[in-house]
C-alpha positions as CSV (number, residue, x, y, z in Angstrom):
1,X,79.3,0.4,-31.0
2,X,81.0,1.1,-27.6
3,X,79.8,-1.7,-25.7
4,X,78.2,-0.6,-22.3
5,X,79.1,2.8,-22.5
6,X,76.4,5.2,-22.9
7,X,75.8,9.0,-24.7
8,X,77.3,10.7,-21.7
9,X,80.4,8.8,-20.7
10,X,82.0,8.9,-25.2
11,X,81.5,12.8,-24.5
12,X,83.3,12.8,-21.4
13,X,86.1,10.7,-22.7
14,X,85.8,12.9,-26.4
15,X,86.5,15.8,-24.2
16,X,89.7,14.5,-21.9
17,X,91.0,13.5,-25.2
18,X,90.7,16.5,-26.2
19,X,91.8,18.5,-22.9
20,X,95.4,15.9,-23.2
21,X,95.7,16.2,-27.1
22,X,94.6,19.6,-27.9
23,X,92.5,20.5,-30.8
24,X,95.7,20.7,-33.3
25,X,97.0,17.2,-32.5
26,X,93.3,15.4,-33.2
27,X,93.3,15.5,-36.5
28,X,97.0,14.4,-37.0
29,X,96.5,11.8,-34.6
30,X,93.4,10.3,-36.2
31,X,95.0,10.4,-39.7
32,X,97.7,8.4,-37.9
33,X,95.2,5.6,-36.3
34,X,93.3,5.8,-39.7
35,X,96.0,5.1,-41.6
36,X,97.3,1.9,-39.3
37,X,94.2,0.4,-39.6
38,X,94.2,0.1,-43.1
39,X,97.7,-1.4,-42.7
40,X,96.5,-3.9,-40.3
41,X,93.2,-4.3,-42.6
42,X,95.3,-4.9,-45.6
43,X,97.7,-7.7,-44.2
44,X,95.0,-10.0,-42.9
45,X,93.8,-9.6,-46.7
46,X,97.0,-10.5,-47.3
47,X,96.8,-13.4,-45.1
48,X,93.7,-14.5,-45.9
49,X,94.6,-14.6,-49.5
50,X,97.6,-16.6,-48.6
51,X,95.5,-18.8,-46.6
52,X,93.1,-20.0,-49.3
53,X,96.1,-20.3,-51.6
54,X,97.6,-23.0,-49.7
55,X,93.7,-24.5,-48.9
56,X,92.9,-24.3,-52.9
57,X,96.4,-26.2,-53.4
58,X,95.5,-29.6,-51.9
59,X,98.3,-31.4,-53.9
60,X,102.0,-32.1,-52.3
61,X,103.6,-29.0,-54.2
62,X,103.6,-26.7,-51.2
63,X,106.0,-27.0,-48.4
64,X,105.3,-28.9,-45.4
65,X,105.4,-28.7,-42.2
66,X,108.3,-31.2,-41.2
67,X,110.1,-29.6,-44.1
68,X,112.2,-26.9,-42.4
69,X,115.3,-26.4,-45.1
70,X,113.2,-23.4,-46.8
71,X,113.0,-21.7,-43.4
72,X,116.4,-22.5,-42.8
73,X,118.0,-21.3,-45.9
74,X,116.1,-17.9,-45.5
75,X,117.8,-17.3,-42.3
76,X,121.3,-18.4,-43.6
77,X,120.9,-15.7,-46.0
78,X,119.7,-12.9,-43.8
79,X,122.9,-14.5,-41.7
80,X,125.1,-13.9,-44.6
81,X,123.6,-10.5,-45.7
82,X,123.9,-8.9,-42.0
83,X,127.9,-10.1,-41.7
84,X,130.5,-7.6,-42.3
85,X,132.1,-7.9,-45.9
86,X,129.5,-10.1,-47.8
């Protein structure tokens, strides 16, 4: 699980954690880490699931890749929403 490190050297490190962190901040700091790797988890399901979309798709419907107007236009919009009085 940790590689090459062994029983003693996860308690040392448990316990500087816990000497820099205190025993207050631990919990609020693993809910934190929990919580982003469910966020990371869930956009490479996303991903994925966009992925096999565009693999189960095969036909010339999707855009392709020296068709760049799509990208374009989304950036002419964000363009036009960021400008002052639009």
């Amino acid at each position: 699980m940790f590689g090459n490190l062994g029983m003693w050297e996860v308690l040392i490190l448990l316990f500087i954690v816990l000497l820099l962190f205190g025993a207050k901040r631990l919990p609020e700091i693993g809910g934190a880490l929990g919580k982003g790797i469910r966020e990371f988890k869930g956009s490479i399901r996303e991903v994925e699931g966009e992925m096999r979309e565009i693999g189960k798709g095969g036909d010339s419907s999707g855009p392709r890749s020296d068709d760049t107007s799509g990208a374009q236009q989304g950036a002419d919009e964000r363009e036009a929403k960021d400008r002052p009085g639009s």
